[in-house]
C-alpha positions in Angstrom: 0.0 0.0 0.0 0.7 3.7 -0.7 0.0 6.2 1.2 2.6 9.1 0.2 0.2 11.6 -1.0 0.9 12.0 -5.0 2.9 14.8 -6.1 1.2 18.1 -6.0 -0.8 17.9 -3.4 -0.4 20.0 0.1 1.1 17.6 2.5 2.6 17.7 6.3 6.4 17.5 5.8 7.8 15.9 7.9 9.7 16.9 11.4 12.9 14.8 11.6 13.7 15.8 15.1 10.0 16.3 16.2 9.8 12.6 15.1 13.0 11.7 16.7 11.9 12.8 20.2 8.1 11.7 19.9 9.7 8.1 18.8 12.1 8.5 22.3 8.8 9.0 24.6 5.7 8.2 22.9 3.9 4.7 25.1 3.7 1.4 23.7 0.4 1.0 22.4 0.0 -2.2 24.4 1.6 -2.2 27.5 -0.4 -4.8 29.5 1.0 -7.5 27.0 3.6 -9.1 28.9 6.7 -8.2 27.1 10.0 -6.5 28.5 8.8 -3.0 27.8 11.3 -0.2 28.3 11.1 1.4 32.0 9.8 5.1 31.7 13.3 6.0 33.2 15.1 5.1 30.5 12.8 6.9 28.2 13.6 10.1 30.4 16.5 10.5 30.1 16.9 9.8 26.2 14.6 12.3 25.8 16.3 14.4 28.3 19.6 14.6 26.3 17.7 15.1 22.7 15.4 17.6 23.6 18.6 20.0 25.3 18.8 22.9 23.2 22.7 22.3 22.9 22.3 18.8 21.4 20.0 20.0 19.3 22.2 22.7 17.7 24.9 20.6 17.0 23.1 17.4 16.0 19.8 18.3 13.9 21.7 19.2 10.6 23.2 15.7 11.6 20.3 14.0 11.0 18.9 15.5 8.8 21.9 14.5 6.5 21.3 11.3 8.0 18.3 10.8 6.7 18.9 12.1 3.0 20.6 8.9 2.5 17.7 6.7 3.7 16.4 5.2 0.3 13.6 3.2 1.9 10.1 4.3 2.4 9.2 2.2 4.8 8.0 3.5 7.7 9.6 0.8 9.9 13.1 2.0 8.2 12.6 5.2 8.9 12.1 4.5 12.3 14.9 2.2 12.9 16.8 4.8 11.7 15.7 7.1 14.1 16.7 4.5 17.1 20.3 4.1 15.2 20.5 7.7 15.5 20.0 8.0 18.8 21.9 5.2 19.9 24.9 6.5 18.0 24.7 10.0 19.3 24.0 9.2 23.3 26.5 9.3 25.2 25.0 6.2 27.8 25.0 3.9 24.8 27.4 2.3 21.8 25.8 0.7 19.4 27.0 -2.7 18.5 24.4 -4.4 15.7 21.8 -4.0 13.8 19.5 -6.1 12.2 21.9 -8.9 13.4 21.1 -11.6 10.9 20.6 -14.9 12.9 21.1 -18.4 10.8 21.3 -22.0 10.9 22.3 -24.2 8.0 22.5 -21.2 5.3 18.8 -20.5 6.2 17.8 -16.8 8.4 16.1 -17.9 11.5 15.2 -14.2 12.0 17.2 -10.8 13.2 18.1 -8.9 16.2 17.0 -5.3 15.4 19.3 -3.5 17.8 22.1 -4.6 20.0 23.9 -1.7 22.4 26.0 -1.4 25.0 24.4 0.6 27.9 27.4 2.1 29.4 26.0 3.0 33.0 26.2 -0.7 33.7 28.5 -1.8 31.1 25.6 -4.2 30.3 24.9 -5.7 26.4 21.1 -5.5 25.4 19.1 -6.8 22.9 16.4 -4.1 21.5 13.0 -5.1 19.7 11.1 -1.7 18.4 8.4 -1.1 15.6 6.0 1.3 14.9 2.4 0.5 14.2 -0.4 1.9 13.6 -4.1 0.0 14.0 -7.7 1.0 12.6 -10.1 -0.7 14.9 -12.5 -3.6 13.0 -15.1 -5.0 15.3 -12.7 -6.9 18.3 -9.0 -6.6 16.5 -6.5 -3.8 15.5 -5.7 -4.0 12.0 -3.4 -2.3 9.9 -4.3 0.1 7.0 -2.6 -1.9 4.6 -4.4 -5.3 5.7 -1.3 -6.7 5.7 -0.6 -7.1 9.9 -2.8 -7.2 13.0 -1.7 -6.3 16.6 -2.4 -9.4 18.0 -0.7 -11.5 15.7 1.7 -8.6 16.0 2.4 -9.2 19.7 2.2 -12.6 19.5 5.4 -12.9 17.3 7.2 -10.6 19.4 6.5 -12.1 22.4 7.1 -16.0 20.6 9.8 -15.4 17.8 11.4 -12.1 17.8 12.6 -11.7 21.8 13.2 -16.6 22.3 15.8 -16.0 19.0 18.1 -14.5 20.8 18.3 -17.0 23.0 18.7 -19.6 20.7 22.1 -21.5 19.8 22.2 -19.6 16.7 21.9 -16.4 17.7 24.1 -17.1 20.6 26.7 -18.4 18.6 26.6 -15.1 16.2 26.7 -12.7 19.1 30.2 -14.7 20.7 31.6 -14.1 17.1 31.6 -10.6 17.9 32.6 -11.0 21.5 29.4 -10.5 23.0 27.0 -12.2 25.5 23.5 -10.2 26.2 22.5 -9.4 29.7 19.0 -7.8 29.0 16.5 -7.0 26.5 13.9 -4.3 25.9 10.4 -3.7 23.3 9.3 -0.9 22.1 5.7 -0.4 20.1 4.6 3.2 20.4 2.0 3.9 17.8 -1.9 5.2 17.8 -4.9 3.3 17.5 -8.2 4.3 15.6 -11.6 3.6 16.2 -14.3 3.9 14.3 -16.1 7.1 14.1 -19.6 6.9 15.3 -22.2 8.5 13.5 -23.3 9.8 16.9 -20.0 11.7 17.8 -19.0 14.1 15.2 -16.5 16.8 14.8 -14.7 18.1 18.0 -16.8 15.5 19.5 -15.3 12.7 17.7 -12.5 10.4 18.7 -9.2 12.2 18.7 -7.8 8.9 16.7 -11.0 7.6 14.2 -11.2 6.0 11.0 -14.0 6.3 8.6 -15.3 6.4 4.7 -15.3 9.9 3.2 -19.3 10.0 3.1 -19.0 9.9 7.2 -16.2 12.0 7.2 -18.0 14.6 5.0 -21.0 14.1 7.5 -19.3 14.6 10.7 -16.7 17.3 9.7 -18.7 19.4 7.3 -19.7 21.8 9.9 -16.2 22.3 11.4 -13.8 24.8 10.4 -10.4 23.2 11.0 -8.2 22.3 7.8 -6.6 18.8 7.1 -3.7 17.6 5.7 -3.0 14.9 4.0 0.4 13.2 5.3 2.7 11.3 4.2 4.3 8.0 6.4 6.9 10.3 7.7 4.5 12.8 9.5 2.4 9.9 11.2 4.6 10.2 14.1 4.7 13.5 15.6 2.1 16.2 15.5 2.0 18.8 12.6 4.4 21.9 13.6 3.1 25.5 12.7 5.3 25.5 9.1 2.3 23.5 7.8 0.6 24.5 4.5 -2.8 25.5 5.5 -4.3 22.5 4.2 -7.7 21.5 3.0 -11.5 22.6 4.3 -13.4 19.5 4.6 -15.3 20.0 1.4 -12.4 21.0 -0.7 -10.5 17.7 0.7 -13.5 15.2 0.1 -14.2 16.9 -3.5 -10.7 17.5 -4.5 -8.2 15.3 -3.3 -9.3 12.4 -1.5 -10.5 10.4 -4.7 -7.0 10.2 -6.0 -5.7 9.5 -2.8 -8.3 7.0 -1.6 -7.6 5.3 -4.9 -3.9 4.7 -3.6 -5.5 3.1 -0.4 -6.1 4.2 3.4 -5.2 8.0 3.9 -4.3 9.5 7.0 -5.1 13.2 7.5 -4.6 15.7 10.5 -6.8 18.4 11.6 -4.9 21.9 11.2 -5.8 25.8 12.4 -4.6 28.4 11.1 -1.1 29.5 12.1 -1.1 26.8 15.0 -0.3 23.9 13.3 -1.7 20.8 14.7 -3.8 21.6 17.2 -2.6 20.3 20.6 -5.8 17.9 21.3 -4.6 16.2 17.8 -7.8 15.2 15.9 -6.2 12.5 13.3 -7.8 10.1 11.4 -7.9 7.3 8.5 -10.0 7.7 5.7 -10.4 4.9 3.9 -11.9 3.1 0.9 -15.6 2.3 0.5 -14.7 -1.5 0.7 -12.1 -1.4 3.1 -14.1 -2.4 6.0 -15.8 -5.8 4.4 -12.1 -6.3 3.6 -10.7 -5.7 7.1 -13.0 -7.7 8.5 -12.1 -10.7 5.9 -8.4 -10.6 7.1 -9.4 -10.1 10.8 -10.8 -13.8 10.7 -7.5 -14.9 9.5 
């Protein structure tokens, strides 16, 4: 699925260091699943260090540069990248490996995304993170693109991704390069969308929804916030006040969103004028006329 707006449309650019920080100290999106989620401290004081004005000076052109180069549009790339840049540039951490390839009899048993070094106690850890982002259908989270489902998601984090690096394999790869790991850590953060209700429309609405453009048009008509369309890269952190002013609702639904829609789900933020995203972030999925019979198809997988 695409959902890059095409060219010539007015999109959200995206933030580099906005997203940097919001992918430091956003929450997992599922923390009562029992995985080894990252302790709140930790997440402190990464976001203590990125967010100081000095670091900032001296390393945003850095990754911007950084990210030039990236010639994936994934948007689990791009955040990977993120983590690699922050792991490089800490000073608590030296990163060691990255999408540590794990095999057994010329066949890949899976990878490790991260391996670091946490230098306050000199301990090796093993680091599990992805992005995701979940349109609610009926009792499961499903993504946009059909293609993955939260509980399945969870599931093979908690079953495949964190037991490999236990395994002989894995264990055998990580000696190779003089290492043995002490701990490991997941991170998910994300959003989730429900649907939005018929009954709750427009600054009553969800602050995260999903719906076709007829209820869209519905529930928004009378509101006077703009959208932008945005592309993967602006998912993560909220729209800053550089925005283009966007679309009204009527001009988006009669204007844009067919050739959009026709590229599959699109995700739009609610913009005022000369603020940016507004800070009680309305956001939402708008997505094809079929996409719900479909969802629902791949949720009973």
């Amino acid at each position: 699925m695409n959902t890059s707006p095409p060219t010539g449309f007015e999109s959200a650019k995206p933030d580099h260091w906005r997203n940097l920080l919001w992918a430091l100290t956003t929450p997992d999106i599922a923390p009562e699943f029992a995985l080894p989620w990252l302790p709140e401290q930790r997440r402190r004081q990464l976001h203590q260090f990125f967010s100081a004005s000095e670091t900032i000076t001296r390393l945003q052109p850095k990754l911007e540069a950084n990210l030039q180069t990236l010639n994936s549009r994934r948007l689990g790339v791009y955040f990977e990248q993120l983590w690699d840049f922050a792991f490089t540039h800490h000073p608590d951490y030296i990163l060691l490996a990255r999408n540590l390839a794990v095999r057994s009899q010329g066949q890949t048993l899976g990878e490790l995304d991260f391996v670091v070094r946490y230098l306050p106690d000199n301990a090796v850890e093993h680091w599990e993170v992805a992005v995701k982002f979940y349109l609610q259908v009926d009792g499961h989270w499903v993504g946009p693109g059909l293609r993955d489902r939260l509980d399945i998601k969870l599931a093979r984090m908690r079953d495949h991704q964190l037991p490999i690096a236990q395994s002989q394999p894995a264990v055998e790869a990580l000696r190779h390069r003089e290492l043995r790991l002490d701990r490991q850590w997941t991170l998910m953060p994300g959003r989730l969308f429900t649907p939005l209700g018929a009954s709750a429309h427009g600054a009553q609405a969800s602050r995260y929804w999903w719906a076709t453009s007829e209820l869209f048009l519905q529930s928004f008509l009378s509101e006077s916030q703009h959208w932008l369309p945005l592309q993967k890269t602006s998912w993560l952190a909220p729209v800053g006040t550089d925005a283009d002013d966007g679309y009204s609702t009527v001009r988006l639904e009669n204007t844009v969103l067919p050739a959009l829609l026709a590229r599959g789900p699109v995700c739009i933020a609610a913009t005022t004028e000369n603020t940016g995203e507004p800070e009680y972030l309305c956001r939402g999925f708008i997505v094809p006329d079929d996409w719900y019979q479909r969802a629902l198809a791949h949720r009973a997988v």
